[in-house]
Wavefront OBJ file of the C-alpha trace (Angstrom):
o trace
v 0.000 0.000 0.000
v 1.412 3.755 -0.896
v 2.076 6.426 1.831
v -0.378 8.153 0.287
v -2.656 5.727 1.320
v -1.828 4.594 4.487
v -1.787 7.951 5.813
v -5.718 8.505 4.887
v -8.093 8.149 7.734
v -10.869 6.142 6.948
v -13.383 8.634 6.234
v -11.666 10.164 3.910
v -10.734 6.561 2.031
v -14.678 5.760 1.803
v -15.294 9.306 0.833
v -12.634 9.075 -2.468
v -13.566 5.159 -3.143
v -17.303 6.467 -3.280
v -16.650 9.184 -5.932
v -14.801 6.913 -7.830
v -17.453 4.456 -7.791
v -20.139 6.971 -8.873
v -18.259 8.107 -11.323
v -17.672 4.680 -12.750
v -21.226 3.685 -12.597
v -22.688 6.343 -14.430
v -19.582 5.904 -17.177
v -18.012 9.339 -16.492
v -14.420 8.198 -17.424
v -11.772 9.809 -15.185
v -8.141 8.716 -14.046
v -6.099 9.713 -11.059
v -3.233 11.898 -10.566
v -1.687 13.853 -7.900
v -0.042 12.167 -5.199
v -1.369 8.855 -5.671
v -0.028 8.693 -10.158
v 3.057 10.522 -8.350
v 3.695 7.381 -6.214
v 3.605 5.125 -8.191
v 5.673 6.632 -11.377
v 8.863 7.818 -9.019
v 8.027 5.786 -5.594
v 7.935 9.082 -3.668
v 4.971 8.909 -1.196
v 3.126 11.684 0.252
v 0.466 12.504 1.649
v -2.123 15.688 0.849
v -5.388 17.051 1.960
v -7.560 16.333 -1.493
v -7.874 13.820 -4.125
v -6.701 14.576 -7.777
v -9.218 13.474 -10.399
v -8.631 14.332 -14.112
v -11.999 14.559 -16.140
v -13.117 15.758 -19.814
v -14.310 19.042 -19.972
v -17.406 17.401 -21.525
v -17.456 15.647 -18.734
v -17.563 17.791 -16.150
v -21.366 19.121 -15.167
v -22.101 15.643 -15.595
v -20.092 14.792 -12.535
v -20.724 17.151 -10.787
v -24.792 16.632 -11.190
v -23.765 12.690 -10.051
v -21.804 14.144 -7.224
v -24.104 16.543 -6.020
v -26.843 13.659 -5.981
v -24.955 12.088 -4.040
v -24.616 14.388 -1.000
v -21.277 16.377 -1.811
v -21.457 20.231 -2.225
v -20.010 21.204 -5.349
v -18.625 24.108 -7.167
v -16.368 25.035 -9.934
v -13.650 27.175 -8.551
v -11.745 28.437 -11.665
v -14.042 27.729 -15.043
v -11.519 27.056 -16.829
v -9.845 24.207 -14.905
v -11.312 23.294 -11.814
v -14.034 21.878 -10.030
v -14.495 20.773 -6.162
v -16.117 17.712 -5.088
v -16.782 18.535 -0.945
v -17.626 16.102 1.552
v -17.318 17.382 5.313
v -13.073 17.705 5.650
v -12.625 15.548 2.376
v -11.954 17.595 -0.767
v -11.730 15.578 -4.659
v -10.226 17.933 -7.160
v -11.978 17.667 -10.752
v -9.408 18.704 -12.918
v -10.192 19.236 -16.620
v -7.315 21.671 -17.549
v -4.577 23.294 -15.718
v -3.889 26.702 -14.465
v -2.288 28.968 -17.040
v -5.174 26.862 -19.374
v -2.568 24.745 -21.351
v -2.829 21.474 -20.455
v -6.058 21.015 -21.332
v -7.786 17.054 -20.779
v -8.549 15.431 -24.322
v -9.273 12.104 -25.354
v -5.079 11.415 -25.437
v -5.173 11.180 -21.967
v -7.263 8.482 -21.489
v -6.175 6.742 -24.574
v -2.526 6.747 -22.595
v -3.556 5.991 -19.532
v -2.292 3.791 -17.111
v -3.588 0.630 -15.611
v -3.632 0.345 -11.674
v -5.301 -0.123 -8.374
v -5.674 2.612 -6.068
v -7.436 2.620 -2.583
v -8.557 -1.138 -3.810
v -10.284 0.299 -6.658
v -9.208 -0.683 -10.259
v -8.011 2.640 -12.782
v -5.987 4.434 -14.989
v -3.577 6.876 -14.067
v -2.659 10.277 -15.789
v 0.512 8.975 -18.221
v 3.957 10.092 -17.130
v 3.839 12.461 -20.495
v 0.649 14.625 -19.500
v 1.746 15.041 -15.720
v 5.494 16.452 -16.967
v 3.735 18.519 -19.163
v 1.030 20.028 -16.949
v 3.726 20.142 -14.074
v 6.270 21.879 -16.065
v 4.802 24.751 -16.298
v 4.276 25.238 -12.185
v 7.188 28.071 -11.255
v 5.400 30.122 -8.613
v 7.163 31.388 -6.226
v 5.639 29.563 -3.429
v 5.616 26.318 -5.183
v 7.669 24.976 -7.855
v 6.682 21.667 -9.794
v 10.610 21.218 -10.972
v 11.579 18.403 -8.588
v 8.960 16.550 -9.770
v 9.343 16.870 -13.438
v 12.704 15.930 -12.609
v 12.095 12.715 -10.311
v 8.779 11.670 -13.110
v 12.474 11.993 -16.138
v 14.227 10.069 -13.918
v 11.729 6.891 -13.084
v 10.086 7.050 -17.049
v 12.828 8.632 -19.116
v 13.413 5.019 -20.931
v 9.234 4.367 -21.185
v 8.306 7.976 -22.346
v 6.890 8.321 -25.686
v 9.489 10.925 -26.260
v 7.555 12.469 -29.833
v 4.382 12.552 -27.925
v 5.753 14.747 -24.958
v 7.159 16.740 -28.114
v 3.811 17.542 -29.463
v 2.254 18.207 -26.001
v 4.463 20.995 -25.748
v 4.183 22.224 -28.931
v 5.317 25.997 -29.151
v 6.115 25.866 -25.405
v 9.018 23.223 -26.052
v 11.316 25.920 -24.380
v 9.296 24.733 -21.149
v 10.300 21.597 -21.643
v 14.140 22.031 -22.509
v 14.516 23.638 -19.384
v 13.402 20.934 -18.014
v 15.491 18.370 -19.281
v 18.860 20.880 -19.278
v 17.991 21.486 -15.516
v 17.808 17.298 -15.177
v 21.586 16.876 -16.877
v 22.490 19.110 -14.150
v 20.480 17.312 -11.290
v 21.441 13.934 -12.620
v 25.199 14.213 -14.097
v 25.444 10.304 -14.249
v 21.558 10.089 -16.021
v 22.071 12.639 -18.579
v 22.119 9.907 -21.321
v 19.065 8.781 -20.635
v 17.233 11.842 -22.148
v 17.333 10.794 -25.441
v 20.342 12.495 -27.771
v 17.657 13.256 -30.585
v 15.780 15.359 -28.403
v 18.364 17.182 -26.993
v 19.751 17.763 -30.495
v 15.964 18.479 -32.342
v 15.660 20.976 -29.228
v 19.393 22.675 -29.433
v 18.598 22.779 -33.057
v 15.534 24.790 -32.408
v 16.983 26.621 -30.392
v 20.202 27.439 -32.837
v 17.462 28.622 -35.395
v 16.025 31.288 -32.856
v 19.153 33.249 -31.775
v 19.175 35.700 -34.023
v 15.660 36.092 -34.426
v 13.423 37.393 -32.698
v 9.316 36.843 -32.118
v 7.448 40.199 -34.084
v 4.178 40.088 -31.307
v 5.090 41.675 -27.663
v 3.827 38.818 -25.591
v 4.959 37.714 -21.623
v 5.089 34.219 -22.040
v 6.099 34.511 -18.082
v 2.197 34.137 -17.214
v 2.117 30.652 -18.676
v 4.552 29.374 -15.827
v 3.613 31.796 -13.052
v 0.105 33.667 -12.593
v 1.245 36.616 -9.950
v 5.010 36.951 -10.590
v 4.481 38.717 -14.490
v 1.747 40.694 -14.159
v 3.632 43.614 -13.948
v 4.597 43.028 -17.119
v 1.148 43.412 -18.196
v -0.125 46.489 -16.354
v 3.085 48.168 -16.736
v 5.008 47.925 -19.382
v 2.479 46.535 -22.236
v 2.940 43.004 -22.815
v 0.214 40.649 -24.137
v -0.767 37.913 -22.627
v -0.856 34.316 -24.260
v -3.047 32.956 -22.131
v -6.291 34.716 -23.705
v -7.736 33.724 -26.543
v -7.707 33.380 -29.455
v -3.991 32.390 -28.956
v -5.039 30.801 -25.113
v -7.737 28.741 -24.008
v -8.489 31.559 -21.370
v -11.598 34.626 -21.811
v -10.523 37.404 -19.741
v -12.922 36.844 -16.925
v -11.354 33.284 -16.571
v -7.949 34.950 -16.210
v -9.124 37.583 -13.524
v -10.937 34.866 -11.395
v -7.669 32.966 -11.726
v -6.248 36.021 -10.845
v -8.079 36.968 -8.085
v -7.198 33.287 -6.115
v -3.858 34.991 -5.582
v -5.338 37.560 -3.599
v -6.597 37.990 0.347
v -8.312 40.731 0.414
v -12.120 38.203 1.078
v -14.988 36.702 -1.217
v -14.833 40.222 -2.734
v -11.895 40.376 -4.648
v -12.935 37.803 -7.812
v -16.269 39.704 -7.877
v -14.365 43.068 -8.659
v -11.773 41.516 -10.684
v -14.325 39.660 -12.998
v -16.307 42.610 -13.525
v -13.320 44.948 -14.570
v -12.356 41.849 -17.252
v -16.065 42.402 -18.086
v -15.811 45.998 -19.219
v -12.192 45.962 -20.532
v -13.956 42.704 -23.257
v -17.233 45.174 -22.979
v -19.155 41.510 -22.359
v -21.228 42.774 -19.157
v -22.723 38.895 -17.577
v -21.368 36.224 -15.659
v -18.244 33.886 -16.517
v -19.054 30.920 -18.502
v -19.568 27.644 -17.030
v -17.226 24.759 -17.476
l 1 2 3 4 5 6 7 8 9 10 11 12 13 14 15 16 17 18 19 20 21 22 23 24 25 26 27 28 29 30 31 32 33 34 35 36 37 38 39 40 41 42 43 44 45 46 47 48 49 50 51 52 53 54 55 56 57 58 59 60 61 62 63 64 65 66 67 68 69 70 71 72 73 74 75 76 77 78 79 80 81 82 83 84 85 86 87 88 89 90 91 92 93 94 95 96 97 98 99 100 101 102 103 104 105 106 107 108 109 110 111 112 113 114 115 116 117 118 119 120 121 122 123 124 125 126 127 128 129 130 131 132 133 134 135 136 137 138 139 140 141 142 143 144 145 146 147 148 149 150 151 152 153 154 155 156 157 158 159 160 161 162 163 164 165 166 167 168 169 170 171 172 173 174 175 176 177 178 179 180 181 182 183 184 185 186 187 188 189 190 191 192 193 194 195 196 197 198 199 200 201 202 203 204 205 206 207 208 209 210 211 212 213 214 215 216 217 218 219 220 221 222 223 224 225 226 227 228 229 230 231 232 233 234 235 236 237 238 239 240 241 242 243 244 245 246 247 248 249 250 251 252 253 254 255 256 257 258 259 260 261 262 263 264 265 266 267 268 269 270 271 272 273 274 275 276 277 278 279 280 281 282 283 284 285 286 287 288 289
């Protein structure tokens, strides 16, 4: 049994077998990630306070009708991520996306996922690939997902469907080369196990760009960090990727997301959703997941 296991009270263990179970019997696919995928890809157990389920977007007021029906208060936090599953102390984390609105849950996800067991229940894991590439782009400055890219390279690097990570990262490779320079460094006697046709296809990108520079005056910084750039923003008159059309994000999904940074009370998404309302000039509420 993982630590992340044997440290759950058993409450909380009936409380995250349940929701699986619902889920399962009303065929709302799903697989598990945080701690629990974390476990058993790198064999580094701990324990946290909620339960990390990854969902469809499609998916998602689906589950949370079956979840609701079945006693737990729910809500969607950030529309264009995540939704809570609540059950006295015990918190499940729907997951359909990822912060900076990136990583966003298709049907590649489940077609790579993982067979396991987990709290006696049979599933599929998020794949090693999706969880390095919706960690890598965690660089706050109170938490930083690094480590754990690092320690996920080091247990999978010879598994990894190496052009599939590729295309996850798409235009963001840069993400990902940092990444896997930062792991020669951590890992001097593993660097060979990155393969050498990556590193060359990503120094070779790389060797293309130095002299030439992007013509649009974005801050890419807001795709790894949601407080730390927006300076950059208000100030000094960088775009930000995140919106769309060239992000997945509407304006009032980036203020709420915004606003979770904050502690100034309830108030502060409120105020922050209505300024991104008449800066779009799209007076009404933020849409639903």
């Amino acid at each position: 049994m993982s630590v992340a296991e044997t440290a759950l009270d058993p409450v909380s263990r009936a409380f995250y077998r349940r929701v699986m179970h619902d889920l399962e019997s009303h065929g709302i696919p799903f697989l598990v990630g945080g701690a629990y995928a974390f476990e058993r890809y790198t064999a580094i157990g701990r324990h946290t306070k909620d339960f990390d389920i990854f969902i469809h977007p499609r998916d998602v007021e689906r589950a949370l009708a079956v979840l609701a029906a079945e006693g737990c208060a729910t809500d969607v936090t950030f529309p264009h991520w995540l939704a809570k599953a609540t059950c006295g102390d015990d918190v499940v984390d729907l997951i359909f996306s990822s912060g900076n609105g990136v990583a966003l849950v298709d049907d590649d996800w489940f077609r790579h996922g993982v067979a396991e067991t987990v709290l006696d229940v049979p599933v599929k894991l998020i794949p090693a690939e999706e969880m390095i590439w919706s960690k890598s782009f965690v660089m706050e400055r109170e938490r930083y997902d690094g480590a754990d890219v690092a320690h996920v390279l080091r247990a999978c690097a010879d598994t990894l469907d190496w052009p599939r990570l590729l295309t996850r990262f798409g235009p963001h490779w840069r993400v990902l080369f940092h990444h896997l320079v930062v792991f020669g460094f951590i890992y001097p006697c593993e660097r060979a196990r990155i393969p050498a046709a990556v590193m060359r296809e990503l120094m070779g990108r790389l060797e293309a760009e130095l002299t030439r520079s992007a013509s649009d005056r974005a801050c890419h910084g807001t795709l790894i960090s949601r407080a730390q750039y927006l300076t950059d923003l208000e100030r000094w008159g960088y775009s930000d990727p995140r919106l769309a059309p060239r992000g997945n994000m509407t304006a009032e999904e980036r203020a709420r997301w915004t606003a979770g940074i904050a502690k100034d009370g309830p108030g502060a998404v409120e105020h922050l959703v209505e300024a991104a309302q008449e800066e779009a000039g799209t007076p009404g509420q933020a849409r639903a997941a």
